[in-house]
N, C-alpha and C positions, 0 to 999 in steps of 0.2 A: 300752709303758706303764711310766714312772716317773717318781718325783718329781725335777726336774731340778733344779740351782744353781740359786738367784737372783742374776741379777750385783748387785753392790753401787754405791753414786753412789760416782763414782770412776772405774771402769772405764770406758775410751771408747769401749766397745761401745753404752753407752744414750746416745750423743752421737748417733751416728749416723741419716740419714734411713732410714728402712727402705723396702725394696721390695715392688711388688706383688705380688701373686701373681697369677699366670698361666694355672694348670691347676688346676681344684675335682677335689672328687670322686677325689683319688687315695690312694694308701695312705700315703705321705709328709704328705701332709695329715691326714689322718685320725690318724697317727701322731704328729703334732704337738700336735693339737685335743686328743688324751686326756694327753700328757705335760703340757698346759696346765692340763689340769683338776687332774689330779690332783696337781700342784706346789701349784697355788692350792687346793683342799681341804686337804693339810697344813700350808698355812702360814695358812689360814682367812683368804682374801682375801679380797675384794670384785670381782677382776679381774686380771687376768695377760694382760700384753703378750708374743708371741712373743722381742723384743729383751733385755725380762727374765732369758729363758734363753738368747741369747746366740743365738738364730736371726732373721735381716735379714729380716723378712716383713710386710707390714701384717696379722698377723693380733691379734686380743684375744677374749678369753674372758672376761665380767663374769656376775655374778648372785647369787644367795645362791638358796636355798632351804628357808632356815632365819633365825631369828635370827644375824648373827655376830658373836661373842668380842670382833672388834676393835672394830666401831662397833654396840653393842647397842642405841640408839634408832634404828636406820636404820630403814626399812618394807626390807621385801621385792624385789629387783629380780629380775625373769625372766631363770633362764641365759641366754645369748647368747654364741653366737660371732658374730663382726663379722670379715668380710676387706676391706679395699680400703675401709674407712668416708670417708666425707665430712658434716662436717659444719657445719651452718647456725645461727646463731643466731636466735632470734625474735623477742626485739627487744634492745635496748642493757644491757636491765638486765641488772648481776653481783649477784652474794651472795657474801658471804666467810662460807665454815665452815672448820671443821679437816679436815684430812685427813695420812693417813699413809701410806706405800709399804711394800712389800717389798722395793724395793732402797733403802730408806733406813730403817732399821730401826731402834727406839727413839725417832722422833721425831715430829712434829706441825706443823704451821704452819696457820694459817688463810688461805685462797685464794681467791681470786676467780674468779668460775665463771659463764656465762651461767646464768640459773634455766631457763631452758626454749632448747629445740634441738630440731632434725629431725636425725636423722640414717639414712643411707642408704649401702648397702654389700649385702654375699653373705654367706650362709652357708657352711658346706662343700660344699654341694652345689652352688653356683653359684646356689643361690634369691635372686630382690633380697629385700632387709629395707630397708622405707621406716619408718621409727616418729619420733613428738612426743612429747617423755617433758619432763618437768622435776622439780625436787627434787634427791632425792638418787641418782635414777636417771642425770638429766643432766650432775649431778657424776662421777660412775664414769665413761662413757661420756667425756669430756672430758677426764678424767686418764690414763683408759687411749690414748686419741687421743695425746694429748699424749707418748706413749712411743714411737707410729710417726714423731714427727719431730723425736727427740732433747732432749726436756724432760723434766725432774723439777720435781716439784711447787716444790721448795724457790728453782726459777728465776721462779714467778709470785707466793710472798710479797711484799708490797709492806712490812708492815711486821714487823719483825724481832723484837719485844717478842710480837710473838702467833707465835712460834718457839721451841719448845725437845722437851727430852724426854718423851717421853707419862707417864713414871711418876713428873715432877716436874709437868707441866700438867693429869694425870688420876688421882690417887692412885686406888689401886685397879683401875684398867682393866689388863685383860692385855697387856703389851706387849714380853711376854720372845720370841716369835717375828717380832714386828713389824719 
């Protein structure tokens, strides 16, 4: 149990495709699942990819259970660990919002995002997780995705004028830990 690095864009640890995981339910897991949690609680995430911390696993941990500091109009997304996710689109439509990372810290871009998804994968236990989310639930879920096979958000901006530093694009938003 503790708060790990977040590798930074740069590093070619978050280039990389990550692998699956193979055995649930172990202490190794279990022991990853809380260093996940509790990196992304002090850094007041939204979601934390295993790769983040510099561990090769399709594992993510998303959710809030509170308002968060970073994106303060979000709604609410139910914790969730996700291992071995796969996911579907529901139909064609994107929405571009902003979004920001933990390993790309003080910045912002607006992204393109299917609005609604299925996605499907394990808990730690080896339980399936089938769920249809859209919003801002299906945003996190598809950014944290997008870390098991070496993307950063800043690789799906399309236009670069809706790219810069959060505390030049969002006066007043906290973005000293971002």
């Amino acid at each position: 149990m503790a708060v790990r690095e977040i590798l930074k864009m740069g590093d070619p640890r978050l280039l990389r495709v990550a692998q699956s995981v193979t055995a649930f339910d172990t202490d190794e897991l279990h022991l990853l699942i809380t260093d996940l949690l509790d990196t992304m609680r002090a850094a007041d995430g939204a979601g934390l990819a295993a790769p983040q911390i510099g561990v090769d696993l399709q594992v993510v941990i998303f959710g809030t259970d509170r308002a968060n500091p970073r994106y303060p109009q979000a709604p609410v997304v139910p914790r969730t660990v996700l291992i071995n996710p796969i996911i579907t689109p529901l139909a064609p439509t994107q929405v571009e919002d902003w979004e920001g990372c933990l390993s790309v810290p003080g910045l912002r871009g607006k992204v393109p995002r299917f609005e609604q998804i299925r996605y499907v994968g394990f808990d730690q236990y080896g339980d399936p997780i089938d769920r249809t989310v859209a919003g801002f639930h299906a945003r996190v879920v598809q950014h944290e995705y997008d870390h098991l096979i070496g993307k950063l958000y800043p690789m799906r901006v399309r236009d670069f004028t809706q790219f810069g530093f959060t505390s030049v694009l969002f006066p007043g938003l906290d973005s000293a830990d971002e």
